[in-house]
C-alpha positions in Angstrom: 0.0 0.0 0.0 1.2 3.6 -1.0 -0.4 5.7 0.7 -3.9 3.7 1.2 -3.8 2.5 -2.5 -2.6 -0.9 -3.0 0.4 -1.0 -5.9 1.5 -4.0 -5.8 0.6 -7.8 -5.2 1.3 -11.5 -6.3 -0.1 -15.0 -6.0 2.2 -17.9 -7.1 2.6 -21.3 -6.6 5.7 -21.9 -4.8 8.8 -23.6 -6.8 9.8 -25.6 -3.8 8.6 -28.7 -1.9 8.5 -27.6 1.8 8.7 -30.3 4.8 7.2 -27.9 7.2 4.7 -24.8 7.9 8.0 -23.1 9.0 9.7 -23.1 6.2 6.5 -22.2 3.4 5.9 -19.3 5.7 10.5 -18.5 5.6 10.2 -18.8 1.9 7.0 -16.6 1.2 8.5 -14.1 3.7 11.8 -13.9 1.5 9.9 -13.6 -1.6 8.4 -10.7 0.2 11.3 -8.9 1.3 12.8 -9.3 -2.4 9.7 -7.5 -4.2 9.8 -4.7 -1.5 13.1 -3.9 -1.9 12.9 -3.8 -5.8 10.1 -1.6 -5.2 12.1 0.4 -3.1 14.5 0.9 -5.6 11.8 1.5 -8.4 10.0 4.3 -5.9 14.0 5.9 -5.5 14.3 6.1 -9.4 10.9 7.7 -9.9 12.0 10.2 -7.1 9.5 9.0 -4.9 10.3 9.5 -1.4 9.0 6.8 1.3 9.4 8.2 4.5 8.7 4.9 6.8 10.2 1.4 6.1 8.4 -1.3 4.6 6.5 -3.6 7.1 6.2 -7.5 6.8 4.0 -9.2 9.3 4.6 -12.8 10.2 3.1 -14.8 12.4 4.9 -18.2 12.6 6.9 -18.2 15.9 9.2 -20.8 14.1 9.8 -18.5 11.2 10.2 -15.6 12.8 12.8 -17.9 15.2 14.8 -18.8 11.8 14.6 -15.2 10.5 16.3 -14.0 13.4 19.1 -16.3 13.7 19.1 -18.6 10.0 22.6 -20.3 11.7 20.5 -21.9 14.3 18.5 -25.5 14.8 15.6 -25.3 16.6 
């Protein structure tokens, strides 16, 4: 959302067999972070100035776990 209007937004099928809810929920969250900082850098070249960060919301207390350190097993 840009200022209340939504810009951008995807549905795919992931390319990836996943053996847990932890990681489908790691690997849409990457996909995520990757579009938003593209967009980022599209907003910058248009001259477009975004004053607060982009937020992700997760809700996987595994995910968010692995996010915060990848090195670790759980």
């Amino acid at each position: 959302m840009l200022q209340g209007v939504p810009i951008s937004w995807s549905s795919k099928k992931q390319s990836i067999v996943a053996l847990s809810s932890c990681e489908v929920e790691y690997v849409a969250r990457s996909s995520a972070a990757c579009q938003a900082n593209w967009l980022q850098n599209v907003l910058e070249k248009l001259m477009i100035n975004i004053e607060q960060p982009f937020k992700l919301l997760l809700d996987n207390k595994s995910a968010i776990n692995l996010a915060k350190k990848p090195h670790c097993t759980w």
